[in-house]
RODO-2510 file (C-alpha; in nm, 4 decimals, decimal comma):
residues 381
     n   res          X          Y          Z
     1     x    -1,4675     3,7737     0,0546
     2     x    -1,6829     3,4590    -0,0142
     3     x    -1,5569     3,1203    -0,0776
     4     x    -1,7954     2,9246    -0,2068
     5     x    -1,7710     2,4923    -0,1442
     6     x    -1,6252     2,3834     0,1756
     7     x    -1,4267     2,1098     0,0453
     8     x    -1,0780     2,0826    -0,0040
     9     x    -0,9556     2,3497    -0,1748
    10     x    -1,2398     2,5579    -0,1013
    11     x    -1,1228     2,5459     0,2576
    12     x    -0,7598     2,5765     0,2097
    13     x    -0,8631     2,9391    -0,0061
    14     x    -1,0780     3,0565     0,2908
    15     x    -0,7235     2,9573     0,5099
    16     x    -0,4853     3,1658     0,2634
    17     x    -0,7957     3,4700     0,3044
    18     x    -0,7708     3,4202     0,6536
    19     x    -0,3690     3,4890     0,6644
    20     x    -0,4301     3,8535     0,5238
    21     x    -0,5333     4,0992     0,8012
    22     x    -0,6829     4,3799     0,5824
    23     x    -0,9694     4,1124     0,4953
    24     x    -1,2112     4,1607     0,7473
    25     x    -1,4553     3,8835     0,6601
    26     x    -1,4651     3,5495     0,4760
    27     x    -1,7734     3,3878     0,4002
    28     x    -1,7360     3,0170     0,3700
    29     x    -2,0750     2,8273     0,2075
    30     x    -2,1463     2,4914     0,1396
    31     x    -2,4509     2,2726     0,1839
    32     x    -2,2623     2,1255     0,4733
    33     x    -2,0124     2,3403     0,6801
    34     x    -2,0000     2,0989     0,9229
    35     x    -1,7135     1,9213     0,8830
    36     x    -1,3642     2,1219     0,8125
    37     x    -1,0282     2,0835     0,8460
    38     x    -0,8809     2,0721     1,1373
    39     x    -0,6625     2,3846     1,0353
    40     x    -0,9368     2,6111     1,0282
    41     x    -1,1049     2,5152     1,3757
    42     x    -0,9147     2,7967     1,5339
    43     x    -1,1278     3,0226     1,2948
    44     x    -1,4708     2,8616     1,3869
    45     x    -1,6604     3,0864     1,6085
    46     x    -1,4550     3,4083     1,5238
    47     x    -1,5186     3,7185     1,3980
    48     x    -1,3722     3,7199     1,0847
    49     x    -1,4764     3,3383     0,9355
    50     x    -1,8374     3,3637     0,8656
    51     x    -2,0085     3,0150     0,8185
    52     x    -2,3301     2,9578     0,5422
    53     x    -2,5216     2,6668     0,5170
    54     x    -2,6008     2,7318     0,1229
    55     x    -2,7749     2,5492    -0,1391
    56     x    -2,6132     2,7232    -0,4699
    57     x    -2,9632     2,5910    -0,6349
    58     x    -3,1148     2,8379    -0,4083
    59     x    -3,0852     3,1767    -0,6181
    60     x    -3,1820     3,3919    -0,3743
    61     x    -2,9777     3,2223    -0,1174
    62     x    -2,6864     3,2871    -0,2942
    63     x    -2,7694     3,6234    -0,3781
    64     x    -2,7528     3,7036    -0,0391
    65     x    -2,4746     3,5025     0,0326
    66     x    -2,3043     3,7039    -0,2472
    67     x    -2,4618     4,1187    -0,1009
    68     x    -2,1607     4,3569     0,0145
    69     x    -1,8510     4,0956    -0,0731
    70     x    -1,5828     4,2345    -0,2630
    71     x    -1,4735     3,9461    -0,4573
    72     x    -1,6053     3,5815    -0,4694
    73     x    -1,3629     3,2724    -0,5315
    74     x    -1,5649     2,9237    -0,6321
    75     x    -1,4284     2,6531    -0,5409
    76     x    -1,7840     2,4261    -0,6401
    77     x    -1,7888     2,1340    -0,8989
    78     x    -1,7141     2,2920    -1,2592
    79     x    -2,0777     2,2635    -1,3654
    80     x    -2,1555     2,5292    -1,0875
    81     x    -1,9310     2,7875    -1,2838
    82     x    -2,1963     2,9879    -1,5138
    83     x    -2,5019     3,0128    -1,2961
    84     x    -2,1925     3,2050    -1,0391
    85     x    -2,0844     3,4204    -1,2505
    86     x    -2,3909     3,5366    -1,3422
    87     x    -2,4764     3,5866    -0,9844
    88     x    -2,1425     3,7215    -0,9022
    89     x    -2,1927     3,9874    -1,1987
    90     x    -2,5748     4,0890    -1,0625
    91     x    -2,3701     4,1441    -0,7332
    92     x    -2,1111     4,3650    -0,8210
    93     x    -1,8384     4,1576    -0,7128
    94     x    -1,5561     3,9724    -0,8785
    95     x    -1,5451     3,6260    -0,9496
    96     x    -1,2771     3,3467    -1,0345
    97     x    -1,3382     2,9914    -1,0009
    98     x    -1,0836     2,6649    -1,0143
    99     x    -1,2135     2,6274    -1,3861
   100     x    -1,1471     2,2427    -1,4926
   101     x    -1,4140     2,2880    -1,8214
   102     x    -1,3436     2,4368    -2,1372
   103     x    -1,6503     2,4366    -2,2919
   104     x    -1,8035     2,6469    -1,9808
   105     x    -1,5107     2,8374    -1,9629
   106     x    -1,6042     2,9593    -2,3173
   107     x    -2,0019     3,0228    -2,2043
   108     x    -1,8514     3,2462    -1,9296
   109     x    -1,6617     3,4966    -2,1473
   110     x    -2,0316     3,5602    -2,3054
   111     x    -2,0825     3,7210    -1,9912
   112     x    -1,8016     3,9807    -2,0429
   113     x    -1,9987     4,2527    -2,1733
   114     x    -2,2273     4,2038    -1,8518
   115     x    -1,9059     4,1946    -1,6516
   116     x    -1,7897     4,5579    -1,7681
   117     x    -2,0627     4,7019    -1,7300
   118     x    -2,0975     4,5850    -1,3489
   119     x    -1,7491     4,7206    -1,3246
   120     x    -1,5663     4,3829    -1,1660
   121     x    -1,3507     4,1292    -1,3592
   122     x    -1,4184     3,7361    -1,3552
   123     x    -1,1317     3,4749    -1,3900
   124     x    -1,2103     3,1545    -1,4717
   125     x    -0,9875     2,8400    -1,4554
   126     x    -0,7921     2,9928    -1,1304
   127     x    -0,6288     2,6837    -0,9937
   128     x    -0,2851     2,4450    -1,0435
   129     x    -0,3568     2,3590    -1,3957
   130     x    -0,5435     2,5418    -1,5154
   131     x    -0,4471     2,8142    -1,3526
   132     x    -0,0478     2,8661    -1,2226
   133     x     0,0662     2,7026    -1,5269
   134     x    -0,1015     2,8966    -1,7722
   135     x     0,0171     3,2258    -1,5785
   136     x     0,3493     3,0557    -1,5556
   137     x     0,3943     3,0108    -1,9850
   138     x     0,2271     3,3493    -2,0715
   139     x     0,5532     3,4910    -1,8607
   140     x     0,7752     3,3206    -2,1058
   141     x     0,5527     3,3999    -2,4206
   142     x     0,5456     3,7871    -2,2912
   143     x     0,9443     3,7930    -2,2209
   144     x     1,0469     3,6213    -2,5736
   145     x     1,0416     3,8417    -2,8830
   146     x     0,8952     3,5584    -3,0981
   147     x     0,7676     3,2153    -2,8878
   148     x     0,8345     2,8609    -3,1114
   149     x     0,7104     2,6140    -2,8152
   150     x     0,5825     2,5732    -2,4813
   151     x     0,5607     2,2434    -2,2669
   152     x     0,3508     2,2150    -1,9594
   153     x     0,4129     1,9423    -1,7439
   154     x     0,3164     1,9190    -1,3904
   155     x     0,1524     1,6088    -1,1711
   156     x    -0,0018     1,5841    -0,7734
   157     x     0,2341     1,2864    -0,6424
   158     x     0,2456     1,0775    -0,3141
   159     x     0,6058     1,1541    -0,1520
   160     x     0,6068     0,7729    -0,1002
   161     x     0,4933     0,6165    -0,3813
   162     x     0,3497     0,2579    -0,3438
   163     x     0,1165    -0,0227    -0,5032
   164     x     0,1166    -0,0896    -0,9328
   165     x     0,0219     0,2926    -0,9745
   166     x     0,2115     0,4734    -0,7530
   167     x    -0,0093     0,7199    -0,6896
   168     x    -0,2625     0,8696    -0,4322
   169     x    -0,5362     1,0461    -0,4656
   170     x    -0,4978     1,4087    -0,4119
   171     x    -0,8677     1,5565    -0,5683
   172     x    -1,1353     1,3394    -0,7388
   173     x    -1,0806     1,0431    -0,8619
   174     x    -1,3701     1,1288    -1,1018
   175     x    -1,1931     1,3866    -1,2332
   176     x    -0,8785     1,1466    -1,2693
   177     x    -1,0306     0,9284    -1,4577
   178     x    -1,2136     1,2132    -1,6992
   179     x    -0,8675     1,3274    -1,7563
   180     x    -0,7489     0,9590    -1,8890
   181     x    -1,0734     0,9139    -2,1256
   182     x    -1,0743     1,2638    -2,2647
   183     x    -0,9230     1,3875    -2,5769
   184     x    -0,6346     1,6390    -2,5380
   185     x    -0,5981     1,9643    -2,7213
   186     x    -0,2433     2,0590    -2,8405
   187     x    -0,1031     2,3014    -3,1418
   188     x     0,1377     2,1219    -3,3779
   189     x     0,2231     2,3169    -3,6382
   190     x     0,0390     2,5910    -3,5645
   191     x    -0,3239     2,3692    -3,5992
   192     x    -0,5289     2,2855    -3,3183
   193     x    -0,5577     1,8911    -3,3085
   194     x    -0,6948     1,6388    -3,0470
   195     x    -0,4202     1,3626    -2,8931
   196     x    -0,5092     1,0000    -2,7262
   197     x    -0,4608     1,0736    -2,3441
   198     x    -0,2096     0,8642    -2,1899
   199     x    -0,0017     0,8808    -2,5049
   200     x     0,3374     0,9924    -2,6077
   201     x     0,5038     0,8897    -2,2971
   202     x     0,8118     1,0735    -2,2161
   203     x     1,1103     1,0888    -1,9141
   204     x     1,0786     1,4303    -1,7019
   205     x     1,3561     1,4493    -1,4541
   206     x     1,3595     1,6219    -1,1207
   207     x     1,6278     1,6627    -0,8804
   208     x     1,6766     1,3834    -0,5972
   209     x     1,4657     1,2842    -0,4208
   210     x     1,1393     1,3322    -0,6413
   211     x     1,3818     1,1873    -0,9310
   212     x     1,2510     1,0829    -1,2594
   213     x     0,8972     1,0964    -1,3738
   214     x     0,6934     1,0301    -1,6895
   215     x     0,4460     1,2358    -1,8502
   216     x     0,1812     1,1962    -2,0832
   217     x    -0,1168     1,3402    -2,2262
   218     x    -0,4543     1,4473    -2,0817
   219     x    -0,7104     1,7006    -2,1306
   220     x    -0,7404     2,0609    -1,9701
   221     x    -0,4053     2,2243    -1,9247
   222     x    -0,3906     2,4363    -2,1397
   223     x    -0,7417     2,5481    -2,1661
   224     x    -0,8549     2,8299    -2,4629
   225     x    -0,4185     2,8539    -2,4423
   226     x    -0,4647     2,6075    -2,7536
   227     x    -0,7530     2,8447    -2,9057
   228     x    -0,5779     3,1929    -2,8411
   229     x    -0,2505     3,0593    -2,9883
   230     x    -0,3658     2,8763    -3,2644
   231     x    -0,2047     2,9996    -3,5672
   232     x     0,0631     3,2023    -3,3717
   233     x     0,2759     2,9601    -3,1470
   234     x     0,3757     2,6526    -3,3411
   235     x     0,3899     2,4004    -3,0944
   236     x     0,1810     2,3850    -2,7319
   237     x     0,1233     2,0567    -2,5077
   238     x     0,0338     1,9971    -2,1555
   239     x     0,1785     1,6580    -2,0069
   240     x     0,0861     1,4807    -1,6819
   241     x     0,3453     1,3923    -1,4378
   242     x     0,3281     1,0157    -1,2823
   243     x     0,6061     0,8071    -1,1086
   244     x     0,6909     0,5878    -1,3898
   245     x     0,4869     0,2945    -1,4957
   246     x     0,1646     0,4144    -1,4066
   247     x     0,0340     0,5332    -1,7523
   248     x     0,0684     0,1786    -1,9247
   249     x    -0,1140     0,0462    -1,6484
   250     x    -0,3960     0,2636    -1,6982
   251     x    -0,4188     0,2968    -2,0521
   252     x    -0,4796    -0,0844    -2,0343
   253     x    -0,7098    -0,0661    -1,7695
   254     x    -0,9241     0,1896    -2,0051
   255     x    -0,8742    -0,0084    -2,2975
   256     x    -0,9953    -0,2924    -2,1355
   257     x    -1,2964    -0,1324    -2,0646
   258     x    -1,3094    -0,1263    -1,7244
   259     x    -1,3436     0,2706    -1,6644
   260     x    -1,6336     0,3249    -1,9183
   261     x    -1,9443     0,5555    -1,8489
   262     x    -2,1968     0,3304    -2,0626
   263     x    -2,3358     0,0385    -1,8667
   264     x    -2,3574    -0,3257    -1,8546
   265     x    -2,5373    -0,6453    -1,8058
   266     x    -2,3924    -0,7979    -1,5040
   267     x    -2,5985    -1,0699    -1,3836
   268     x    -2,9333    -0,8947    -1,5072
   269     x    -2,7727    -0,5723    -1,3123
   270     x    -2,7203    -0,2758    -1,5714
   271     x    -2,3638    -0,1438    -1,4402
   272     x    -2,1443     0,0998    -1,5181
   273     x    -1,7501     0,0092    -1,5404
   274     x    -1,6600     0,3570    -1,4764
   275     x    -1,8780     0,3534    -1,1038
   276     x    -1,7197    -0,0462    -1,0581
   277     x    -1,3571     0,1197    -1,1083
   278     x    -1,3829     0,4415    -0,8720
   279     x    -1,5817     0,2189    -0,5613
   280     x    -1,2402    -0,0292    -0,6005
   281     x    -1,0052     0,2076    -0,6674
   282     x    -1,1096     0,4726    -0,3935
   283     x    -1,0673     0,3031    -0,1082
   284     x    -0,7189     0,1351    -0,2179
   285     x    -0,5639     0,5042    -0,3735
   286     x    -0,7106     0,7297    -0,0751
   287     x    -0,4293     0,7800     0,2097
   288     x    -0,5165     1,0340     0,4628
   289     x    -0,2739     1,2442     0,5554
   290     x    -0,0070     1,1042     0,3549
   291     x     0,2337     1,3721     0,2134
   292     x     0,1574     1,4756    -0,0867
   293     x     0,3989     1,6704    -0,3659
   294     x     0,3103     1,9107    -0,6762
   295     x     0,6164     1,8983    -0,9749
   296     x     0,5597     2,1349    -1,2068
   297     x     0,7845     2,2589    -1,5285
   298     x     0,7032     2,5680    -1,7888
   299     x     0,9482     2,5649    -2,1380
   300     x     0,9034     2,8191    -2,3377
   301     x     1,1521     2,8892    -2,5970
   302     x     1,1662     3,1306    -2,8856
   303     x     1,3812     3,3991    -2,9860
   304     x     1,5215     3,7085    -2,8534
   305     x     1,6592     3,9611    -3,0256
   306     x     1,7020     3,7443    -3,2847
   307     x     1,8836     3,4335    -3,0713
   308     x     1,7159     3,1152    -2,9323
   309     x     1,6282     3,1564    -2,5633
   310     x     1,4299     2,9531    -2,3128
   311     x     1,2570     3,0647    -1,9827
   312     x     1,1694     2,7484    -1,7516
   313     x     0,9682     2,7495    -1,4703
   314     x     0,9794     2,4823    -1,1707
   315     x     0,8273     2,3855    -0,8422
   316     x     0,8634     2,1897    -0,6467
   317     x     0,5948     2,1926    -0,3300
   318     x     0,5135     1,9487    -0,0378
   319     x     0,3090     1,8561     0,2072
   320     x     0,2638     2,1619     0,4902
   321     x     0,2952     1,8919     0,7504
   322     x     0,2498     2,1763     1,0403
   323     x    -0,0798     2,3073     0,9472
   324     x    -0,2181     1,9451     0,7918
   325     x    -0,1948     2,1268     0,4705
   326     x    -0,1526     1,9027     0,1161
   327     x     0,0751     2,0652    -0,1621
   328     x    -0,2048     2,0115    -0,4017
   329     x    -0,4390     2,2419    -0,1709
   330     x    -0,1623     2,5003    -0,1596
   331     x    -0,1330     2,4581    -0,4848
   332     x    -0,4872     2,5232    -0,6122
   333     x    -0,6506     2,6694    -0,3553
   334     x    -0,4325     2,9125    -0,2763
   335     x    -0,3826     2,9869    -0,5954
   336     x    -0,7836     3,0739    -0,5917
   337     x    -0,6956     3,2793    -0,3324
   338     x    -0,4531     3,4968    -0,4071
   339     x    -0,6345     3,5266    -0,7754
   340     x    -0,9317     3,6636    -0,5620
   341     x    -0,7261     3,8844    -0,3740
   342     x    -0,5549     4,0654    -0,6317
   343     x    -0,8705     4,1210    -0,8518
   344     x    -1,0068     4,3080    -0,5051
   345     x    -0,7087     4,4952    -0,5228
   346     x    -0,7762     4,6275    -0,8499
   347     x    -0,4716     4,4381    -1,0109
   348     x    -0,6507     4,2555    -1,2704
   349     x    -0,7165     4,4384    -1,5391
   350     x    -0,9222     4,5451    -1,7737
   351     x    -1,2815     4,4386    -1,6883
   352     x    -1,4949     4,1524    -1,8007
   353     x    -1,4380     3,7853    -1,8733
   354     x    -1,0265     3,6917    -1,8855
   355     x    -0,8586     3,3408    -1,8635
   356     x    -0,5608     3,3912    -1,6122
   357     x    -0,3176     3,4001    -1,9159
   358     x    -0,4851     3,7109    -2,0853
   359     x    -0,5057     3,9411    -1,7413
   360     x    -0,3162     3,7811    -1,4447
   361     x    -0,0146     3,9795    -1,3022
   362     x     0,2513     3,7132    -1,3646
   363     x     0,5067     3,8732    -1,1408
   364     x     0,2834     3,9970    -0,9313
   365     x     0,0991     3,6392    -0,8549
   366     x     0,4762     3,4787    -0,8803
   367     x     0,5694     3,7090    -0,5863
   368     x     0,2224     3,6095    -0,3697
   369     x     0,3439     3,2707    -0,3975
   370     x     0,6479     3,2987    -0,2910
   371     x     0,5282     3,4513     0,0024
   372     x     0,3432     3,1626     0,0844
   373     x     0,6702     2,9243     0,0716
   374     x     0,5351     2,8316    -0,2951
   375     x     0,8589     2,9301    -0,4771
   376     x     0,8752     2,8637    -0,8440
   377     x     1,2330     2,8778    -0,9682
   378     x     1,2696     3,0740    -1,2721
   379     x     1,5743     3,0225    -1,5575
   380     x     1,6535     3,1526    -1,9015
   381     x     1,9088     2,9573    -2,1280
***
C-alpha cells in the first residue's frame, strides 16, 4: 500500500495500514520524510514501513513509487488529486484521496472509463467530511423507502475550549478560512442553490460534557451529494459545528475584510489580509498536543412503508492520548485508510470513478470503525 504526503493524516493512514498484519508493506512518500510522529518511530527502520523521499512533480518518480502496490491512499493537498489518479490508473492500482474539491472531484470521474478498463476503482473525497458523513447519510437514504431531508453536521473541537473563538486548529488554517469565504451548496426544494457561509446559525446539542454547540454553513460537505440528489431529495445541508459564539466573531472578522485574498497598500507594501490573518492567527489557535474532539450527527428522515421515520447517526471521538493520536487524524485518516483497504479487498464495487456515497460499504466501513474505537451510534425514530 502507498500513502502518499507525510503529514498529518497521511501519517496517521500509514499507522491504521500498519495495524493490519496481512499488509506486508506501506510505502510512505513525501518530499520530506524526515520528520514523523512520534507514533510511528517504532515503524522506522522496519520491514514493513517503507520510507520515499518523493517529489509528486516528478512523474516518473511517482510512477515508481506507485509499481506493484495494490491500492494507493493520497493524503497530498487537493490540487494533487488528478495528476494521481491518473498515475494510480496507468499503475493498476486503486486510488482514494481525502477529496476537499468539488470541482476536481468532478475532473476525476472523467477518468472512470480509464479506471475500468485498468480494472481498479478510485474514491475520491475519502476523509471526515467529505468522506464518513457522506457514507453515514447514504445509509439512511438506502434504509428509508422515500428520503424528505438530510442534515450533516459535524465540527473538529478543542476538549478545552479557550480565547474569543474557542477553537484550535486541528488541519489548515487555510483551509479554515476557505471554508468561511466560500459559497455553500444545499438542495431546498429540490433546487441546487448557493448559501452565505457562516449563516443560519442554529443550537446542536450533545450530551455532557461536549454540551451545546452551534452550527452553520460552509462549503464541501456534501460534495456532488447536492448534484446526485438534486431533483430527488427535497432538502440537503451540511452545517459546521463550533462552541458557541465563534461564528459571529468570524463572520465579522470576514466582513471586515480582514481574511481577503486580494491585496493591499500598506505603507507602499502590497499585502494580502488573508496572509496578515493566518501569520496572527496561527500561532495564537495552534496548541500542540492539546486534545482534540470530532462531533458528528447524520438526520435523515423520510418514510417507510408509508410512516415518517428517521435514522441518526452520532460520534463522538477524542483525543487517543496513548498513542499521541488527534480525533481529527482518526477521523480522516483512518478513514483514508480503511477506504484503501477495503477497495484492495475487492469490496468496492463496481469499477471506475465513485464518490464514497455511490460505492462505499456503509456497514461494512461502519463496522472497520468500530473496530478502531470509532463507534458511531446509530438510531431510528
Amino acid at each position: 500500500m502507498l500513502v502518499l504526503g507525510a503529514g498529518l493524516q497521511g501519517s496517521a493512514c500509514a499507522y491504521d495500514l500498519l495495524q493490519n498484519d496481512a499488509i506486508t508493506e506501506v510505502r510512505l512518500a513525501d518530499k520530506s520524510v524526515d520528520h514523523l510522529p512520534k507514533f510511528l518511530q517504532p515503524y522506522v527502520g522496519g520491514e514493513r514501513l517503507k520510507l520515499i523521499t518523493l517529489d509528486v512533480k516528478d512523474a516518473a518518480a511517482v510512477a515508481q513509487a506507485m509499481a506493484g502496490v495494490k491500492a494507493v491512499m493520497c493524503a497530498l493537498p487537493y490540487y494533487f488529486n488528478k495528476p494521481m489518479t491518473e498515475a494510480a490508473i496507468a499503475a493498476g492500482a486503486h486510488f482514494c484521496d481525502l477529496g476537499g474539491n468539488t470541482e476536481i472531484v468532478q475532473d476525476q470521474k472523467t477518468l472512470d472509463a480509464a479506471a475500468k478498463a485498468k480494472g481498479v476503482t478510485v474514491v475520491p473525497d475519502c476523509g471526515l467530511a467529505p468522506g464518513m458523513v457522506n457514507i453515514l447519510a447514504q445509509l439512511g437514504i438506502d434504509r428509508l423507502d422515500e428520503t424528505q431531508s438530510v442534515r450533516i453536521y459535524v465540527g473538529g473541537l478543542p476538549q478545552d475550549p479557550q480565547g474569543p473563538l474557542k477553537y484550535q486548529i486541528v488541519y489548515s488554517i487555510e483551509g479554515v478560512l476557505d471554508y468561511y469565504t466560500t459559497l455553500s451548496w444545499i438542495v431546498r426544494d429540490k433546487k441546487r442553490v448557493q448559501v452565505t457561509a457562516l449563516s443560519e446559525i442554529e443550537p446542536v446539542h450533545f450530551e455532557s460534557p461536549v454540551g451545546e454547540l452551534e452550527a452553520f454553513h460552509t462549503a464541501g460537505g456534501l460534495s456532488t451529494m447536492a448534484h446526485r440528489y438534486e431533483g430527488k431529495i427535497p432538502e440537503m445541508e451540511y452545517k459546521t459545528l463550533r462552541y458557541p459564539g465563534h461564528a459571529k466573531i468570524m463572520e465579522a472578522i470576514r466582513e471586515l475584510g480582514l481574511i481577503d485574498l486580494a491585496p493591499v497598500d500598506v505603507k507602499g507594501q502590497q499585502v494580502s489580509p488573508r496572509d496578515v490573518a493566518i501569520a496572527q492567527m496561527h500561532p495564537r489557535l495552534f496548541k500542540k498536543d492539546s486534545p482534540d474532539l470530532v462531533a458528528l450527527r447524520v438526520v435523515v428522515k423520510g418514510t417507510t412503508g408509508g410512516r415518517p421515520q428517521t435514522h441518526t447517526f452520532e460520534l463522538v471521538d477524542r483525543y487517543d492520548a496513548k498513542h499521541g493520536i488527534s480525533a481529527m487524524m482518526r477521523t480522516t485518516g483512518y478513514s483514508l485508510s480503511i477506504t484503501g483497504q477495503l477497495q484492495a479487498m475487492g469490496k468496492v464495487q463496481p469499477n471506475g470513478v465513485h464518490t464514497p456515497d455511490e460505492c462505499m460499504p456503509g456497514d461494512a466501513y461502519v463496522t472497520e470503525l468500530g473496530k478502531r474505537g470509532i463507534l458511531i451510534r446509530q438510531t431510528v425514530s
